[in-house]
Short mmCIF file of the C-alpha atoms (twelve columns), coordinates in Angstrom:
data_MODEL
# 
_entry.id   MODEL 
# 
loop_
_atom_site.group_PDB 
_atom_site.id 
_atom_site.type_symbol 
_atom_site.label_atom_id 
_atom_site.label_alt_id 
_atom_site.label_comp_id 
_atom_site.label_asym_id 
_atom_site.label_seq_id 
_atom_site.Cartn_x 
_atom_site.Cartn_y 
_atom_site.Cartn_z 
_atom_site.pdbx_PDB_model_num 
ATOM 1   C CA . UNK A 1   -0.800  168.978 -103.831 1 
ATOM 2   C CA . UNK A 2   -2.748  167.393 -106.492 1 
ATOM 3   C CA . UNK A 3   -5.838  167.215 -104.893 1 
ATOM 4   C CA . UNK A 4   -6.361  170.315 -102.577 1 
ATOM 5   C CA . UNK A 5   -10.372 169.923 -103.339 1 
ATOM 6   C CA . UNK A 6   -10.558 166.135 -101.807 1 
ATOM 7   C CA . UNK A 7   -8.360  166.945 -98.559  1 
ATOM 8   C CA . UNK A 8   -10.198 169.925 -97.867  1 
ATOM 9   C CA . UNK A 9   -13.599 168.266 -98.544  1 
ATOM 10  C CA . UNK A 10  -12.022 165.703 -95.864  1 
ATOM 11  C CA . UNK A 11  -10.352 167.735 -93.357  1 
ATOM 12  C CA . UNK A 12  -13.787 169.886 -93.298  1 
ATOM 13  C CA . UNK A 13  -15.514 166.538 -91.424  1 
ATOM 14  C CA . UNK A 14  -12.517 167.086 -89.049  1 
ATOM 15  C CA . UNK A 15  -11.796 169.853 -87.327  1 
ATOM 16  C CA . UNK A 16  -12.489 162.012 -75.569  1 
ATOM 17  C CA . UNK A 17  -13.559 161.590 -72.302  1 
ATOM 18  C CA . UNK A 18  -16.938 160.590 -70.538  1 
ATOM 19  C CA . UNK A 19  -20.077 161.025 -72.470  1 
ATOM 20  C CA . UNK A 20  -23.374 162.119 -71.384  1 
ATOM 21  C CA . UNK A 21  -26.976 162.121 -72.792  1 
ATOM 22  C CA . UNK A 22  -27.376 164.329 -75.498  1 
ATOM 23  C CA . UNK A 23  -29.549 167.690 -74.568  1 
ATOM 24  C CA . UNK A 24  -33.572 167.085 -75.052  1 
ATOM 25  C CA . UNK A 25  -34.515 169.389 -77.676  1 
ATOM 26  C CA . UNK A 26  -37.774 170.763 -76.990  1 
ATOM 27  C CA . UNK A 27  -40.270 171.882 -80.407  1 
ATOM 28  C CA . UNK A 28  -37.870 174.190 -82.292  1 
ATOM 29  C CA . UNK A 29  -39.853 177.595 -83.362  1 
ATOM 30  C CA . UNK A 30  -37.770 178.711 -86.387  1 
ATOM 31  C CA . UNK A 31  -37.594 182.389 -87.812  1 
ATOM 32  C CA . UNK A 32  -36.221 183.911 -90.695  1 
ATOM 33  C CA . UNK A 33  -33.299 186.448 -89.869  1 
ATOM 34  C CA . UNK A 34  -32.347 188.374 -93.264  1 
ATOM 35  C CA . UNK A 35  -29.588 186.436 -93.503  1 
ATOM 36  C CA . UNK A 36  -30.003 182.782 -92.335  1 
ATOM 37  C CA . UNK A 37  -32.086 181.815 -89.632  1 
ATOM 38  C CA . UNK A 38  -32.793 181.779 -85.603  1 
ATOM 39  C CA . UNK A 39  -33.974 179.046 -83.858  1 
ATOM 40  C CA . UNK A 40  -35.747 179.112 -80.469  1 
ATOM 41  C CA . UNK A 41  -35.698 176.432 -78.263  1 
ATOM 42  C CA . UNK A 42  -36.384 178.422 -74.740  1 
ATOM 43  C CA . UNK A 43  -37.954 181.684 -73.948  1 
ATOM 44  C CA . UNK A 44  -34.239 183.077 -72.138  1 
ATOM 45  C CA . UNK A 45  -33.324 183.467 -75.405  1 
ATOM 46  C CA . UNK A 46  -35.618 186.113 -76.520  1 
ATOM 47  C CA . UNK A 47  -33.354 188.111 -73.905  1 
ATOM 48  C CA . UNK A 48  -30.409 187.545 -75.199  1 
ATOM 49  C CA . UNK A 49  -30.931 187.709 -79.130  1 
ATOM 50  C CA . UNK A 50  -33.877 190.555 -80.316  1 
ATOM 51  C CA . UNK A 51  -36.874 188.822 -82.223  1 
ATOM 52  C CA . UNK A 52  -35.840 191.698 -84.561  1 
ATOM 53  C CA . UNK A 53  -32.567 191.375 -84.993  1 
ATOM 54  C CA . UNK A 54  -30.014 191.135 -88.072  1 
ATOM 55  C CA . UNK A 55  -27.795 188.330 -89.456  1 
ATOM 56  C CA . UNK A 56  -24.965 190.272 -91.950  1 
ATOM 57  C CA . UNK A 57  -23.088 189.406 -94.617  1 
ATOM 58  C CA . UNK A 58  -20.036 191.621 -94.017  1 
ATOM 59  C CA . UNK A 59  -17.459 190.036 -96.477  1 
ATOM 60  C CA . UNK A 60  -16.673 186.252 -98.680  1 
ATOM 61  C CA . UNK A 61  -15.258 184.509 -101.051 1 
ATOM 62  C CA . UNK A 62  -12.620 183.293 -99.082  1 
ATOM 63  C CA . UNK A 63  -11.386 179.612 -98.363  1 
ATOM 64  C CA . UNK A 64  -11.768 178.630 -94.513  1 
ATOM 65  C CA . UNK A 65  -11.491 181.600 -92.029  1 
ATOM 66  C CA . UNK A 66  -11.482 181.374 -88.485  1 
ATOM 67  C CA . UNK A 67  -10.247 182.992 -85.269  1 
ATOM 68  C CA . UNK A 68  -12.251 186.790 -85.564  1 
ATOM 69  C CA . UNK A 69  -10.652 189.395 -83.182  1 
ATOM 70  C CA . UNK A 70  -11.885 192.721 -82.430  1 
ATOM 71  C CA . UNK A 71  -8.886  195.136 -82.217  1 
ATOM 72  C CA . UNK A 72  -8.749  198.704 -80.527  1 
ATOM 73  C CA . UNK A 73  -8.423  200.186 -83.820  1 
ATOM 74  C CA . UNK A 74  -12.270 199.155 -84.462  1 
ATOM 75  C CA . UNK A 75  -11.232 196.938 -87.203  1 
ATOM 76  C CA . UNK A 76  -11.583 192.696 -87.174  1 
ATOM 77  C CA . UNK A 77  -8.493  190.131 -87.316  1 
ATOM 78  C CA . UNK A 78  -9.348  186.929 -89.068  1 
ATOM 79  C CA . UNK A 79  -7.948  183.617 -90.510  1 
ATOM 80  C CA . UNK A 80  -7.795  182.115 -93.750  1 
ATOM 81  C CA . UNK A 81  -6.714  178.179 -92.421  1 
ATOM 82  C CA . UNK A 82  -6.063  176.801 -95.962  1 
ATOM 83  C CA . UNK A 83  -5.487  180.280 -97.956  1 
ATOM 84  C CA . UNK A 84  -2.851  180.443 -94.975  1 
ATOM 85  C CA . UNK A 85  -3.110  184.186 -94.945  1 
ATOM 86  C CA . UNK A 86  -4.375  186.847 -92.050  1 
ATOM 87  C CA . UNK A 87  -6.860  189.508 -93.043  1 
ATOM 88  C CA . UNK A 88  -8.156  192.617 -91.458  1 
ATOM 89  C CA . UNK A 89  -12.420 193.422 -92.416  1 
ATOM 90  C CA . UNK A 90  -12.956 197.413 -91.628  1 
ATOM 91  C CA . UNK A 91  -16.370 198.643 -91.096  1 
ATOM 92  C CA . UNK A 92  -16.612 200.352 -94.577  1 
ATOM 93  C CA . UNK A 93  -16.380 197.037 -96.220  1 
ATOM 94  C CA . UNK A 94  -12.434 196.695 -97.149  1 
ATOM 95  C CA . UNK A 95  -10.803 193.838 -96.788  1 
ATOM 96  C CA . UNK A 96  -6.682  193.694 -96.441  1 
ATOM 97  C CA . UNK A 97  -3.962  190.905 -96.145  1 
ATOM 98  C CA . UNK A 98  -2.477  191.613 -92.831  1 
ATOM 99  C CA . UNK A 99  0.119   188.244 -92.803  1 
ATOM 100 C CA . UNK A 100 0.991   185.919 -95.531  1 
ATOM 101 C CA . UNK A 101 2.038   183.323 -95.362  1 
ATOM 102 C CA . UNK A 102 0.107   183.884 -91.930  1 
ATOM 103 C CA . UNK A 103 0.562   180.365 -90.488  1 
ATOM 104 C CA . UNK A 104 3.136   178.067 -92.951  1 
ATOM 105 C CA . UNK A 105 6.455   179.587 -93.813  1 
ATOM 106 C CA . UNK A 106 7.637   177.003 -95.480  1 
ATOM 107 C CA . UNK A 107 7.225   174.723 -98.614  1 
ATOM 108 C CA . UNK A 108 7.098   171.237 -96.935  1 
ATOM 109 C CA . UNK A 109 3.429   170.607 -96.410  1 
ATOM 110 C CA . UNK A 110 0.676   170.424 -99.611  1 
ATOM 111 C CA . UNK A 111 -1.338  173.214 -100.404 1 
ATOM 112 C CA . UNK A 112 -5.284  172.687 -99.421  1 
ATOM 113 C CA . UNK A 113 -4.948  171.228 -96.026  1 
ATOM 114 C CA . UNK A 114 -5.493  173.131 -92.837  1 
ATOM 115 C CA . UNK A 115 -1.749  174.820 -92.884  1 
ATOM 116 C CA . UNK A 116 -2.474  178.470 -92.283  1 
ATOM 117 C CA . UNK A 117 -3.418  180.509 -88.971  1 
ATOM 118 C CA . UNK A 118 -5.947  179.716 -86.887  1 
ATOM 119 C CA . UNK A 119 -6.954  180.998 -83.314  1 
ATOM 120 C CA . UNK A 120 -6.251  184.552 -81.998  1 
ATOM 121 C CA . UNK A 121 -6.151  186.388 -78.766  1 
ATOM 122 C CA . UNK A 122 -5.121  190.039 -78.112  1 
ATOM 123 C CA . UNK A 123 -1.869  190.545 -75.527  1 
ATOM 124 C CA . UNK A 124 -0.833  193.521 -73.590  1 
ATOM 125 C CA . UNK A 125 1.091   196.209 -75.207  1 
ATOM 126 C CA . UNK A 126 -1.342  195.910 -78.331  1 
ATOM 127 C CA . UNK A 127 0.590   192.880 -79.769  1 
ATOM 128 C CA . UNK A 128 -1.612  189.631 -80.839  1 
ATOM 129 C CA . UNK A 129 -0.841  185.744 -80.067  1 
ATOM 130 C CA . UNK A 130 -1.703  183.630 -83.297  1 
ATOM 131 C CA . UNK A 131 -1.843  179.954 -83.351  1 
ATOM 132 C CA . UNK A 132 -0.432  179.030 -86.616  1 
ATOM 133 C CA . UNK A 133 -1.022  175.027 -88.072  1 
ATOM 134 C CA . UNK A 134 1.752   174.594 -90.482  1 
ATOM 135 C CA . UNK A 135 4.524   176.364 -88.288  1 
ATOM 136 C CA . UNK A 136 3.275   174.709 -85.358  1 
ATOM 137 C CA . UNK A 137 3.693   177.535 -82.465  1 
ATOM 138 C CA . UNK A 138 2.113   180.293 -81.257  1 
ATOM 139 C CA . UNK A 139 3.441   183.508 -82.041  1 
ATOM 140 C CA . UNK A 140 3.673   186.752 -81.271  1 
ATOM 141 C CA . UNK A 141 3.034   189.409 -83.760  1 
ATOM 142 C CA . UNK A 142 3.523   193.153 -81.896  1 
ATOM 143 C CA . UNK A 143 2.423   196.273 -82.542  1 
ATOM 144 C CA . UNK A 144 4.901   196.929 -85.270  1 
ATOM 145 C CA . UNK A 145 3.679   193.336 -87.159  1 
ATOM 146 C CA . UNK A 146 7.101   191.535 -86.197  1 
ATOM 147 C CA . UNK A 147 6.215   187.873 -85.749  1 
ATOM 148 C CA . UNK A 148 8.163   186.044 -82.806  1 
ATOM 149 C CA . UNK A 149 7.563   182.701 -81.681  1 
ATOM 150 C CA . UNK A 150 6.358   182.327 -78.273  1 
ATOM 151 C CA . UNK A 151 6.078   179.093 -77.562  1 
ATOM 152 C CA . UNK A 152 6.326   175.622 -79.632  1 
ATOM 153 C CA . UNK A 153 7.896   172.677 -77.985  1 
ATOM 154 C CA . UNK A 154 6.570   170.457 -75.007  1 
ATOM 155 C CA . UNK A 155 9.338   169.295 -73.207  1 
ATOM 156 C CA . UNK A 156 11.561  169.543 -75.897  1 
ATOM 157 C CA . UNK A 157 8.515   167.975 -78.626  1 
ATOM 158 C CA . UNK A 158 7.111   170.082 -81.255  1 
ATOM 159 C CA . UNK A 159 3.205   170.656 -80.776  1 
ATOM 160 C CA . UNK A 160 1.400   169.140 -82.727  1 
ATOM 161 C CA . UNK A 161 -0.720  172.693 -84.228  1 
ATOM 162 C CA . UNK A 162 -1.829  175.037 -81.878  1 
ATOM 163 C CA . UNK A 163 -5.652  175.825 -82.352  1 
ATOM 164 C CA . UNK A 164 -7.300  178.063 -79.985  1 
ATOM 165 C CA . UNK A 165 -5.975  180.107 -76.445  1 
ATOM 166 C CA . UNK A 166 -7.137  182.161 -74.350  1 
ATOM 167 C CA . UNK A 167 -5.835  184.159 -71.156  1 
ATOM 168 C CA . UNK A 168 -6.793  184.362 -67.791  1 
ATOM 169 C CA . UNK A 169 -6.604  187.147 -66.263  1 
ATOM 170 C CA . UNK A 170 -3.678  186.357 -63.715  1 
ATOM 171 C CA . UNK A 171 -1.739  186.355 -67.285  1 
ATOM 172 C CA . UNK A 172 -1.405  182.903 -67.929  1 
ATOM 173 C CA . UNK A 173 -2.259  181.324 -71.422  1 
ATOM 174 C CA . UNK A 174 -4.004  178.199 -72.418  1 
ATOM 175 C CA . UNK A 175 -4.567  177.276 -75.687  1 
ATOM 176 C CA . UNK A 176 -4.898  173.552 -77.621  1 
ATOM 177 C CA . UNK A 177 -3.439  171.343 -79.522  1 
ATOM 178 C CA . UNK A 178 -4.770  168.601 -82.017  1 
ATOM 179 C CA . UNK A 179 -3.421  167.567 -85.006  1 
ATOM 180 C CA . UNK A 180 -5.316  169.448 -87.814  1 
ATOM 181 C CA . UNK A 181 -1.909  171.205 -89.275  1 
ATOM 182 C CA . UNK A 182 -0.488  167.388 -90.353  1 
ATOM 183 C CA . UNK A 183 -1.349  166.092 -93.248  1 
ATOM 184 C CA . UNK A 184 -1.842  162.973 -91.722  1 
ATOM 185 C CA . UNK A 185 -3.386  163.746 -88.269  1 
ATOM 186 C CA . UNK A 186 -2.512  161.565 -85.579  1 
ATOM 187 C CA . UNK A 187 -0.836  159.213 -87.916  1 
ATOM 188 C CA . UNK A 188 1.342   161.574 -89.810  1 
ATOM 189 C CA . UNK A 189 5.001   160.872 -89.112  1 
ATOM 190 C CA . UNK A 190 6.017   164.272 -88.455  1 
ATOM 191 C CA . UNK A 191 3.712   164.431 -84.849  1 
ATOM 192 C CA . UNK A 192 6.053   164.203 -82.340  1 
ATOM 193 C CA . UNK A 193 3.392   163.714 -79.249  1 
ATOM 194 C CA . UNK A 194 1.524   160.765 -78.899  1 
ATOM 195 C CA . UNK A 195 -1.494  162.859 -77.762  1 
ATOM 196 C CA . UNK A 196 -3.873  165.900 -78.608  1 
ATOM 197 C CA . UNK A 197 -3.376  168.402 -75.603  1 
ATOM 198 C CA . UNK A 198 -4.711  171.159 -73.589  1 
ATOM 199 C CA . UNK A 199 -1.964  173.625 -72.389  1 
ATOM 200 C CA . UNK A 200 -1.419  176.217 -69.894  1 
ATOM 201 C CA . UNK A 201 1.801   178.827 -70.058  1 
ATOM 202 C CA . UNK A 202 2.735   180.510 -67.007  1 
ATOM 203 C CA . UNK A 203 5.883   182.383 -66.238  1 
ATOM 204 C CA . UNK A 204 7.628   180.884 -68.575  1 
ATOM 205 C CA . UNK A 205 6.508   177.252 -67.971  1 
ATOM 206 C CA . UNK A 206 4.435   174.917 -70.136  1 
ATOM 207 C CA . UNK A 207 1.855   173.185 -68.152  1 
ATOM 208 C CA . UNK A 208 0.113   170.032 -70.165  1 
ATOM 209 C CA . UNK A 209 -3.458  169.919 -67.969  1 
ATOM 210 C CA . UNK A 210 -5.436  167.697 -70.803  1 
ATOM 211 C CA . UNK A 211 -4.524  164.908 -72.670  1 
ATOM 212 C CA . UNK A 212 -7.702  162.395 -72.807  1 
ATOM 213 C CA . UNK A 213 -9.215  164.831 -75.773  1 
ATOM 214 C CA . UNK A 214 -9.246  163.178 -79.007  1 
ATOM 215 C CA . UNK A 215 -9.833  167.103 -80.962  1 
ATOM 216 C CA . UNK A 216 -8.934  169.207 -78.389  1 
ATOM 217 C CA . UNK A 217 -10.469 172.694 -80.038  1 
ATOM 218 C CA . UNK A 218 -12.185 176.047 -79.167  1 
ATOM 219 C CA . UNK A 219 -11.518 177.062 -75.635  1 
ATOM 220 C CA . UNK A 220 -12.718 179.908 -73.050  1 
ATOM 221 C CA . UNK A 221 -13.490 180.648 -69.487  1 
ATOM 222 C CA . UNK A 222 -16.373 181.196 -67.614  1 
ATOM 223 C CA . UNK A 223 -17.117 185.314 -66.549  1 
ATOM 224 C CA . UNK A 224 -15.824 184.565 -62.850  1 
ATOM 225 C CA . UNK A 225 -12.745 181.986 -64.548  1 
ATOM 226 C CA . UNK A 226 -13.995 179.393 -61.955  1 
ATOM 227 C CA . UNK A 227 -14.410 176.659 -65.405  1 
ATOM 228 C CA . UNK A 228 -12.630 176.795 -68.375  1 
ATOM 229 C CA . UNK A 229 -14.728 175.101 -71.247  1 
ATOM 230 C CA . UNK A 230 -13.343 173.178 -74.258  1 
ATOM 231 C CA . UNK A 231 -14.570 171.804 -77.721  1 
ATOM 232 C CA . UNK A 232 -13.330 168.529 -78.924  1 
ATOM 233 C CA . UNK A 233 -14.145 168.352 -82.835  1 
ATOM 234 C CA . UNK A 234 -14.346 164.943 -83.094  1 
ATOM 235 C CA . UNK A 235 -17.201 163.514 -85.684  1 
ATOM 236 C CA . UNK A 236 -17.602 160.607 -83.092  1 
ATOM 237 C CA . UNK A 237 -17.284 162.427 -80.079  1 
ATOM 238 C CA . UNK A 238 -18.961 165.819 -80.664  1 
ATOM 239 C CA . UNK A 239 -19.155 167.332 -77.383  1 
ATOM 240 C CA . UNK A 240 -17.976 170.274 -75.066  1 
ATOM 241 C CA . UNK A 241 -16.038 169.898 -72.071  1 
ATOM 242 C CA . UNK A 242 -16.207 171.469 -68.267  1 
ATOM 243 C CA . UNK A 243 -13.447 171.781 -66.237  1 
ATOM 244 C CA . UNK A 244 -12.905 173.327 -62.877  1 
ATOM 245 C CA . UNK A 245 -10.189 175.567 -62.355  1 
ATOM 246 C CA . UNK A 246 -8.168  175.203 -59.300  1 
ATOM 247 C CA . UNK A 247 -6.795  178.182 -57.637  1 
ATOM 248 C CA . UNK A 248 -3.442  177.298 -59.242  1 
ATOM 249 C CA . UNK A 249 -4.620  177.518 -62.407  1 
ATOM 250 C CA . UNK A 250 -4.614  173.543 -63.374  1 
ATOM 251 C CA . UNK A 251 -7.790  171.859 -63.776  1 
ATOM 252 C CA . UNK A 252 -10.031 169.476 -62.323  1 
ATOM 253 C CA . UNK A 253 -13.292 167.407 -62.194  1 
ATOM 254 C CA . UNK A 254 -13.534 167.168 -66.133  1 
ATOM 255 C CA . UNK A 255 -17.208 166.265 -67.324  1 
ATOM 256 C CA . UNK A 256 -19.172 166.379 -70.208  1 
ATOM 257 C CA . UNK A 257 -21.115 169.895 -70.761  1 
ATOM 258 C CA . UNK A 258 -23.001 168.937 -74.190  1 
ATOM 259 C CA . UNK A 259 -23.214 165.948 -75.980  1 
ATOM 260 C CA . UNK A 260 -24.332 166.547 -79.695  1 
ATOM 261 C CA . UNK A 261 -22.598 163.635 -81.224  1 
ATOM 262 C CA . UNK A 262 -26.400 162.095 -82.140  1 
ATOM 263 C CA . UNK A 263 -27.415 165.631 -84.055  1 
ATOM 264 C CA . UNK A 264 -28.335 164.881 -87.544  1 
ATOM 265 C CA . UNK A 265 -27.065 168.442 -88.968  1 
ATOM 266 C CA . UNK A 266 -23.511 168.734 -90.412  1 
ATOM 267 C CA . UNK A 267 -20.635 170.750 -87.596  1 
ATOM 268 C CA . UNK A 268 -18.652 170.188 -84.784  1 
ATOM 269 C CA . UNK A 269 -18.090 171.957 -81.607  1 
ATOM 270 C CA . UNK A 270 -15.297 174.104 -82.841  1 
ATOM 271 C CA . UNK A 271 -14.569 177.805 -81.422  1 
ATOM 272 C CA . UNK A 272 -16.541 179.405 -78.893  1 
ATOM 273 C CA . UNK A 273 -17.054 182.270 -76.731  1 
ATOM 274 C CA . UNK A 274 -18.929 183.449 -73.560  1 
ATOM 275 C CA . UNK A 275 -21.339 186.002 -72.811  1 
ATOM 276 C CA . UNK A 276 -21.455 188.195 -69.485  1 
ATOM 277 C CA . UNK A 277 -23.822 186.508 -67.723  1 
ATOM 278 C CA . UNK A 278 -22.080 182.809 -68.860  1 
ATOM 279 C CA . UNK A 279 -23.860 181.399 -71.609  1 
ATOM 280 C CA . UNK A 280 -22.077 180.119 -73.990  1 
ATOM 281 C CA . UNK A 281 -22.146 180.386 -77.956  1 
ATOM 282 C CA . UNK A 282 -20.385 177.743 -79.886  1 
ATOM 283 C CA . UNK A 283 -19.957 176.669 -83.119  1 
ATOM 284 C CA . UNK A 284 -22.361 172.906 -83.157  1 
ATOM 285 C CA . UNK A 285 -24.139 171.247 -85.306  1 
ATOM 286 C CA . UNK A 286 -25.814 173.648 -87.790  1 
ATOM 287 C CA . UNK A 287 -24.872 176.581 -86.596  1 
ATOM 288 C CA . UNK A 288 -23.818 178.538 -83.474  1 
ATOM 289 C CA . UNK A 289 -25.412 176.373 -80.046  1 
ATOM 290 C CA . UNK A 290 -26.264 179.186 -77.718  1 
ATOM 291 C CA . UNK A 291 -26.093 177.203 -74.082  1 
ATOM 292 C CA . UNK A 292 -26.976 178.278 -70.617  1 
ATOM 293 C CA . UNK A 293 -24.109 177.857 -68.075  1 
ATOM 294 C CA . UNK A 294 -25.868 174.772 -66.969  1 
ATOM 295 C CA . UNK A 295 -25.891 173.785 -70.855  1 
ATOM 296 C CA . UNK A 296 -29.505 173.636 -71.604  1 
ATOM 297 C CA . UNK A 297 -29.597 174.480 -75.131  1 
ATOM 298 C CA . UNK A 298 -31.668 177.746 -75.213  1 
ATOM 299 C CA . UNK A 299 -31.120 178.664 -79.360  1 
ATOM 300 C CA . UNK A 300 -29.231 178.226 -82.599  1 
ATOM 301 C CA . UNK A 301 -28.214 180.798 -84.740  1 
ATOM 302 C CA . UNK A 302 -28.142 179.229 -88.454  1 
ATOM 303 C CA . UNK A 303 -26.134 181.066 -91.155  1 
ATOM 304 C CA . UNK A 304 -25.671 180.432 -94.798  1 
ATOM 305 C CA . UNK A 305 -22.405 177.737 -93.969  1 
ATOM 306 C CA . UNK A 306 -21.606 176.374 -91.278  1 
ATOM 307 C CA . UNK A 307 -19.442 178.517 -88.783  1 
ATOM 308 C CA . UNK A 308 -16.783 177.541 -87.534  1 
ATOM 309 C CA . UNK A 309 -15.709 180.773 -84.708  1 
ATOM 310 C CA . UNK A 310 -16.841 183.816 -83.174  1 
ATOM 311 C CA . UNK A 311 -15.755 186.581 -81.205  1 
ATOM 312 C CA . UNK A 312 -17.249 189.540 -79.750  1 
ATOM 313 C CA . UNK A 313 -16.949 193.343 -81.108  1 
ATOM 314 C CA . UNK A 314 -17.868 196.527 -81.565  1 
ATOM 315 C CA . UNK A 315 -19.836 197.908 -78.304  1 
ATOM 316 C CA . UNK A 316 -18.550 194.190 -77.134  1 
ATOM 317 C CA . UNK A 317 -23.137 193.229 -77.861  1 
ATOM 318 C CA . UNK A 318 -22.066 192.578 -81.542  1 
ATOM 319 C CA . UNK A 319 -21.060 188.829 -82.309  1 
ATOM 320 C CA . UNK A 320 -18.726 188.547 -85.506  1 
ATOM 321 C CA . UNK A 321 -19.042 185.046 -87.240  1 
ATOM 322 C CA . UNK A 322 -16.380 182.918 -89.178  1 
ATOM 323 C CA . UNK A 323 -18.485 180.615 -91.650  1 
ATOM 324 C CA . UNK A 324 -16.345 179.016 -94.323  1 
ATOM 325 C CA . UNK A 325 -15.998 180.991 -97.417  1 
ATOM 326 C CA . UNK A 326 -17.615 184.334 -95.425  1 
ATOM 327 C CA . UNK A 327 -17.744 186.550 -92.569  1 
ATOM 328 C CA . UNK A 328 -21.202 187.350 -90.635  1 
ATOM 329 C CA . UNK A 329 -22.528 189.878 -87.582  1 
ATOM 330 C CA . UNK A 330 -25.085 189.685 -85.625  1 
ATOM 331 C CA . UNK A 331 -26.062 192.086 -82.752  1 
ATOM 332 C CA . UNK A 332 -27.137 190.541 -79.287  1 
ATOM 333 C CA . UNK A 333 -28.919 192.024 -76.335  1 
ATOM 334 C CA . UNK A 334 -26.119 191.226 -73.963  1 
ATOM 335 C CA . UNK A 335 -22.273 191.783 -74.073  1 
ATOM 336 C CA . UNK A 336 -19.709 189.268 -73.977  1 
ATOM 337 C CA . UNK A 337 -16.699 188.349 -72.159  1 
ATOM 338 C CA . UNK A 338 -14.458 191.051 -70.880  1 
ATOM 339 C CA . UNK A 339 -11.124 191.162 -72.379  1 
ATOM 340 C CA . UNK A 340 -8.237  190.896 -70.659  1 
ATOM 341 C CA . UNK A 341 -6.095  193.044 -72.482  1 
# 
């Protein structure tokens, strides 16, 4: 590609449905945090992130990284989308290529786009599911590091470049599905659905549950897995989705959770995770939103660039963030999500 600099400076402003008010935004009190900065909007959050706490550096100078996950082995999984590489950060600071090409095998598609892995989630027997762009699947890398594809056609369609998943604890997968690995997004002549989906896979079976999402993105569940919440990363429909989850594991009564398409800061609701008590942290408008489970924005944590993921590790209290070009850490007051693996 001759111009990696201009399609990434483009695909960067990248990443539908009802709409609803945007969240009032009461007086902000700002704070310096070492690295970066916390905002708070609502006194709950003083109980969920220390007035003394730490933003870290752990680790840059890379291109676009995404999808942190905590392994058993105490070290951290992460992304490089456009260096299309998978790297492993150990506490003592070292930094190693796990996968390359991690997401793109093959020679097709221009270098600088979003072609590389993306989203990660840990399955049984210590093996990993990867969402990778440019190979359009999800696949399964085991214990040993062989990479297998587990799934990558819809009814016989290639998807279009699996994002984010996550599982539920009954086993079952879902994970989504906008265009962000084609050079040409919806209009590139290699997409082979007409639409940007939300997917579940159970037993075998691929279930499309959401179709109506223009950027289908980051994805997770609630602590009790009654509402699954989604991202769309849409510059003109910034927002983050609710959905109920039936007892067979499709969803219903989709409505808007937060509306921050009027926010003046640069970001789009991208990944996301959920704390123990349901509040949810994800990536928004300058910086990580930090949302009660009735979204009422309580805080922002603001780092150096603007994130783009986050996943829980450590003690499960510590909150690793993907920003860009660097990886950050910041230790909460409350633990996240428990895996299901």
């Amino acid at each position: 590609m001759t111009r990696p600099a201009i399609v990434l400076a483009t695909l960067l402003l990248m990443a539908g449905c009802s709409r609803a008010p945007a969240p009032s935004v009461p007086p902000a009190q700002e704070e310096p945090a070492s690295i970066g900065t916390l905002v708070r909007l609502d006194p709950s959050f003083d109980a969920l992130v220390p007035q003394d706490v730490r933003i870290e550096k752990l680790a840059g100078g890379f291109t676009f990284i995404e999808g942190p996950l905590w392994r058993p082995s105490k070290v951290l999984w992460f992304s490089d989308v456009v260096g299309n590489v998978v790297r492993q950060w150990s506490p003592d600071g070292n930094v190693t290529v796990l996968l390359q090409p991690g997401g793109y095998d093959g020679n097709g598609l221009p270098e600088g786009g979003f072609i590389g892995p993306n989203g990660m989630t840990a399955d049984k027997d210590g093996a990993v599911l990867l969402c990778q762009h440019g190979n359009r699947r999800i696949a399964r890398i085991s214990a040993d590091m062989k990479v297998t594809t587990l799934v990558d056609k819809f009814e016989g369609k290639k998807l279009n470049s699996p994002n984010d998943l996550v599982f539920r604890s009954d086993g079952s997968l879902y994970f989504t599905d906008p265009p962000y690995g084609l050079p040409k997004g919806d209009n590139d002549p290699m997409k082979e659905l007409k639409f940007n989906g939300v997917y579940r896979l159970a037993g075998g079976k691929l279930q499309l549950l959401v179709k109506d999402l223009t950027r289908p993105n980051g994805i997770a569940f609630s602590p009790d897995e009654k509402v699954l919440y989604v991202a769309n990363s849409d510059e003109k429909k910034r927002l983050w989705m609710r959905y109920d989850v039936a007892a067979d594991g499709s969803l219903r009564s989709g409505r808007v959770f937060a509306d921050v398409t009027a926010e003046k800061e640069e970001g789009l609701p991208d990944g996301m995770k959920i704390d123990s008590l349901g509040n949810v942290y994800g990536t928004g408008p300058g910086g990580i939103w930090v949302m009660s489970p009735e979204g009422k924005h309580l805080g922002t944590i603001k780092l150096p660039e603007q994130p783009a993921n986050c996943g829980w590790g450590d003690d499960g209290k510590s909150l690793y963030m993907t920003a860009r070009t660097s990886l950050y850490r910041i230790k909460l007051a409350v633990a996240g999500e428990k895996l299901v693996y």
